[in-house]
C-alpha positions as CSV (number, residue, x, y, z in Angstrom):
1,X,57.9,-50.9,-9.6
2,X,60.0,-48.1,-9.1
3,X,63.0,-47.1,-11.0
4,X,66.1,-46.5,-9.3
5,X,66.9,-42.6,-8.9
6,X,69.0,-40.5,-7.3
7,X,68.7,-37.5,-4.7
8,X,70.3,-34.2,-5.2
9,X,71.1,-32.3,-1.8
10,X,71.7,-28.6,-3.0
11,X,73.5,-26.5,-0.3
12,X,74.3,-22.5,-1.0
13,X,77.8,-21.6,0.7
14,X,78.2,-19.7,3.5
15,X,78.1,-16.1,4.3
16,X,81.0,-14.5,2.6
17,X,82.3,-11.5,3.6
18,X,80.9,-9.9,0.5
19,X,77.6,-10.7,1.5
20,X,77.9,-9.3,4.5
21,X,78.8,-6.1,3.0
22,X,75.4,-6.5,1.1
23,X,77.9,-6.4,-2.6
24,X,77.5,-7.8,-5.4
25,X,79.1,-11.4,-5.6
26,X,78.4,-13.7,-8.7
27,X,81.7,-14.8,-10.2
28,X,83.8,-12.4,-7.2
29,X,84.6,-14.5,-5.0
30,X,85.5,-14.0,-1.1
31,X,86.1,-16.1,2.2
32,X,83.2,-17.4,4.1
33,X,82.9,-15.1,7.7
34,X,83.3,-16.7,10.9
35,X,79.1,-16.5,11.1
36,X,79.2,-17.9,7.7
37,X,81.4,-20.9,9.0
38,X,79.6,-21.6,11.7
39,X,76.9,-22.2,10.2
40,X,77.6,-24.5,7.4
41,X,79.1,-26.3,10.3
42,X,75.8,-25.9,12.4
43,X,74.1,-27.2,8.5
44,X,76.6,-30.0,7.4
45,X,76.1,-31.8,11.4
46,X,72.5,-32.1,11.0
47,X,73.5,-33.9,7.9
48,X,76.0,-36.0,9.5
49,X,73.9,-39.5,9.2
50,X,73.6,-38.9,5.3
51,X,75.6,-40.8,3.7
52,X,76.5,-39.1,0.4
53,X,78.1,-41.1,-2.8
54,X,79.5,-38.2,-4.5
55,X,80.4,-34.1,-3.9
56,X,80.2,-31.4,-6.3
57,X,81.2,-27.7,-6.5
58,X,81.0,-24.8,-8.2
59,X,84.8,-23.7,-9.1
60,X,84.4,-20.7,-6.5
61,X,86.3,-21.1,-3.7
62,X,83.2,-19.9,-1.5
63,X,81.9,-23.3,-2.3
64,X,84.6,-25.6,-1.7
65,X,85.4,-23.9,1.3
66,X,81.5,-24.6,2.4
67,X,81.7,-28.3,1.4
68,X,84.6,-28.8,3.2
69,X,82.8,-27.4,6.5
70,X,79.7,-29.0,6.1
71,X,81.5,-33.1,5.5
72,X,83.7,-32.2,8.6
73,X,81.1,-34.4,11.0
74,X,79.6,-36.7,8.2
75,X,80.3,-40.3,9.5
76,X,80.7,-41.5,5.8
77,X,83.9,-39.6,4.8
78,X,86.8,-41.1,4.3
79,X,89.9,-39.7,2.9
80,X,89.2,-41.5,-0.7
81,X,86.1,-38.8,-1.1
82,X,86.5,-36.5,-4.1
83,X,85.4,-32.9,-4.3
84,X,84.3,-32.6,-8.1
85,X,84.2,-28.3,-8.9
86,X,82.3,-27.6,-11.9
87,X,82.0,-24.5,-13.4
88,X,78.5,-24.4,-14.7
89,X,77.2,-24.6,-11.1
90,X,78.8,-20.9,-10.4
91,X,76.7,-18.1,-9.8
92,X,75.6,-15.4,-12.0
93,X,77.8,-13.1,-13.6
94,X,77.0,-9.6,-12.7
95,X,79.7,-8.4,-15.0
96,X,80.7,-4.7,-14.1
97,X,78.7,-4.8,-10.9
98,X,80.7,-7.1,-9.6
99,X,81.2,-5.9,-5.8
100,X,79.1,-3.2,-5.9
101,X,76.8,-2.5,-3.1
102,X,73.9,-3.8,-4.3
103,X,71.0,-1.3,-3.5
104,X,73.5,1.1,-5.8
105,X,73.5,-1.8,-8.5
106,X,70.0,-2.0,-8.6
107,X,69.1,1.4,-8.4
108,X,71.4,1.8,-12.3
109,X,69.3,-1.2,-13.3
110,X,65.8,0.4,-12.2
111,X,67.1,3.9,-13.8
112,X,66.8,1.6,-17.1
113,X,63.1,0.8,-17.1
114,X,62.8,-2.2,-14.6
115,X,60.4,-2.2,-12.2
116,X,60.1,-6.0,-10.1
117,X,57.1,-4.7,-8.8
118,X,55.6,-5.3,-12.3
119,X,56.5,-9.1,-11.9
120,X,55.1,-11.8,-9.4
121,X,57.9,-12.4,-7.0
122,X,57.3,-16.2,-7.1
123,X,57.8,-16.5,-10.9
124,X,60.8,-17.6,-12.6
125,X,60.1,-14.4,-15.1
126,X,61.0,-12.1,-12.8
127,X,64.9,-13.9,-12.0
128,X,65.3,-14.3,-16.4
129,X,63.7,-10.2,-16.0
130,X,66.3,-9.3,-13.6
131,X,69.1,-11.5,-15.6
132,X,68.6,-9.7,-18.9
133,X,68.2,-6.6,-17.0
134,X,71.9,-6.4,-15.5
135,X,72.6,-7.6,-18.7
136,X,71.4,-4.2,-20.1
137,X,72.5,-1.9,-17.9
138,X,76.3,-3.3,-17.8
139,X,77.9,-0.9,-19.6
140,X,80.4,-3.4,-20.7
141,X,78.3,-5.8,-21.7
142,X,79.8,-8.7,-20.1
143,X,77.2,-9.8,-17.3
144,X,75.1,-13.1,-18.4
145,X,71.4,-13.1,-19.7
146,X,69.2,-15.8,-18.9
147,X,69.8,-17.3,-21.5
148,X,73.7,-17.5,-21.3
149,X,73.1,-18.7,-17.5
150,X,71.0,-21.2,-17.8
151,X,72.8,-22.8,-21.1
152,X,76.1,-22.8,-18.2
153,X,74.0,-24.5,-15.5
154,X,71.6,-26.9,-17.6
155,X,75.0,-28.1,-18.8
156,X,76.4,-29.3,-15.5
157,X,72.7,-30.4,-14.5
158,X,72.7,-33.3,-17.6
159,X,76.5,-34.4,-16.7
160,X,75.3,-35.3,-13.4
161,X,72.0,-36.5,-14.3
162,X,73.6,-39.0,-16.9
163,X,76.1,-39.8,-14.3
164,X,74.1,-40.6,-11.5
165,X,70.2,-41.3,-12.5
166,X,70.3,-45.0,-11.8
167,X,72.1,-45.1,-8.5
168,X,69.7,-45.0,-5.6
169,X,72.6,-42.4,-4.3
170,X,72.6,-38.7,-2.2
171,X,74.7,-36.1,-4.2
172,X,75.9,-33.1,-2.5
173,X,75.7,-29.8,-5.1
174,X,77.2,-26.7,-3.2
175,X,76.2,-23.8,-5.6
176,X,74.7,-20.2,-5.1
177,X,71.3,-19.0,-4.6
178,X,70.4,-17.4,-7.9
179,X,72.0,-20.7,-9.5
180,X,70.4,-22.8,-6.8
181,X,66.8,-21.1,-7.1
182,X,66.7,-20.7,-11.1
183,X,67.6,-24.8,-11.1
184,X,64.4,-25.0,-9.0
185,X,62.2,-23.2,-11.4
186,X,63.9,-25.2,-14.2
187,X,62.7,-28.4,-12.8
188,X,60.1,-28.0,-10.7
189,X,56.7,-27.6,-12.1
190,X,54.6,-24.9,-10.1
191,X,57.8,-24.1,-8.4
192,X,57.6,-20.9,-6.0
193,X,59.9,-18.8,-3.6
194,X,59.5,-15.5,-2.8
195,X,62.5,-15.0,-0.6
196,X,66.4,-15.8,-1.5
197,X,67.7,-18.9,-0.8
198,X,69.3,-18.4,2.8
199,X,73.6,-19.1,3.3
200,X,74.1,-22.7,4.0
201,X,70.6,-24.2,3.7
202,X,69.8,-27.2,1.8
203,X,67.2,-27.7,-0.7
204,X,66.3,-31.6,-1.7
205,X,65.1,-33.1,-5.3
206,X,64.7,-36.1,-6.1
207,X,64.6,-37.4,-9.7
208,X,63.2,-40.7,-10.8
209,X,60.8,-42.0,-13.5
210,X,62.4,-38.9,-15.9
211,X,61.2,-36.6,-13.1
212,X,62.2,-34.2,-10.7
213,X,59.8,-34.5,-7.3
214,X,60.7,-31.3,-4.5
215,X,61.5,-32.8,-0.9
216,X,63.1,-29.8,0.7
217,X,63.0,-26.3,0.1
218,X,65.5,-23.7,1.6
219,X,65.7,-25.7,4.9
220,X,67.5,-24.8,7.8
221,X,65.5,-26.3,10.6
222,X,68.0,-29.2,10.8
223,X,70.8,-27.0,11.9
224,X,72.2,-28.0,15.0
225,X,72.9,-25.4,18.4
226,X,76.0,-23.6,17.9
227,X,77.5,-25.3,21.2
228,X,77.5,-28.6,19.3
229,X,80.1,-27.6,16.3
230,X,83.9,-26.7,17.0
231,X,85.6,-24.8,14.5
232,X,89.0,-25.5,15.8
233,X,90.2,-22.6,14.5
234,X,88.9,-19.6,11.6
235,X,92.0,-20.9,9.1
236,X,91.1,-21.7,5.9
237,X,91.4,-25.0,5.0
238,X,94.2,-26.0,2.6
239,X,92.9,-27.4,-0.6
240,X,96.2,-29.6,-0.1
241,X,94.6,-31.9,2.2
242,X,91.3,-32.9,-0.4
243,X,90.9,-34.6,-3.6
244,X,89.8,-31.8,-5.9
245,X,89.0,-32.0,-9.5
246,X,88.3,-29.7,-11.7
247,X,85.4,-31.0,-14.9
């Protein structure tokens, strides 16, 4: 018989208006655009029949914004639901290339000996490769290495493991995409993706029997038409009126 599990939805935030701008955005942080709204609204009603036990963040305001959005049509929530933001679930830190265009950022990094093209784009070598390589070229030494990313993440992963393994329940984790991929290559045997995880898609993995089994994978084909959502207005939404804590 099988044991009882649990079933982690991951869903990266939104567009942010730093990602628009194609700039660096690990531990900068910046509103989610009207597109970028949209479509975690668009994400969060084809989710609407899930019923989800418990909702976790990164401590990024990207992310609680996004989970916000996407529970704003979910029949299940009731104004007892908790947003739980975590810090070991932000993104990288790029350290001084924080909000620098990125082609520029990578072109300092490249000037330093790395070449992706050396690397299979599917591996999880080439994301710790381009980890320890910002972590190189930052002049001030301050962006993460692999290493000092994954201990962050793996952290938060085994808090909500321990919390939740037994309880037959879906778990909503808004994160990032670097976070969000390198979890995948973490837990996932054989686990490949050549392209970034997209703004607002969700990626499903269940864990039971002490292991972690892929059901989704950067999905966006259950977003809904855009004539289906209302965004009532492009405000932000005032923390005030959730149940946020911080772990």
């Amino acid at each position: 018989m099988s044991e009882k599990g649990v079933t982690l939805y991951f869903m990266r935030h939104g567009e942010t208006y730093l990602n628009a701008l194609e700039r660096m955005q690990g531990w900068s942080d910046a509103p989610l655009t009207p597109k970028g709204r949209i479509d975690v609204l668009r994400s969060g009603y084809g989710l609407k029949d899930v019923k989800f036990k418990a909702i976790y963040t990164s401590d990024l305001r990207r992310t609680v914004e996004t989970a916000q959005l996407a529970l704003k049509y979910n029949q299940y929530i009731n104004e007892n639901i908790k947003i739980h933001m975590m810090r070991e679930f932000r993104e990288v830190f790029f350290g001084s290339f924080e909000g620098e265009v990125g082609r520029e950022a990578w072109k300092k990094v490249r000037e330093l000996g790395y070449n992706e093209r050396e690397f299979d784009k599917t591996s999880k070598h080439i994301v710790m490769d381009q980890l320890n390589a910002f972590k190189a070229a930052d002049p001030k030494g301050w962006a993460e290495d692999f290493n000092e990313f994954w201990t962050r993440v793996e952290r938060g992963l085994v808090k909500l493991i321990s919390e939740h393994r037994e309880s037959d329940e879906n778990i909503l984790v808004v994160s990032h995409g670097m976070t969000i991929r390198n979890i995948m290559h973490e837990l996932i045997p054989d686990f490949e993706l050549d392209t970034p995880i997209k703004n607002a898609a969700i990626t499903v993995v269940e864990y039971r029997n002490g292991k972690f089994h892929l059901k989704a994978l950067n999905q966006i084909k259950h977003f809904v038409d855009v004539e289906l959502v209302n965004d009532d207005s492009f405000e932000e939404i005032p923390f005030e009126n959730w149940h946020i804590e911080v772990e």
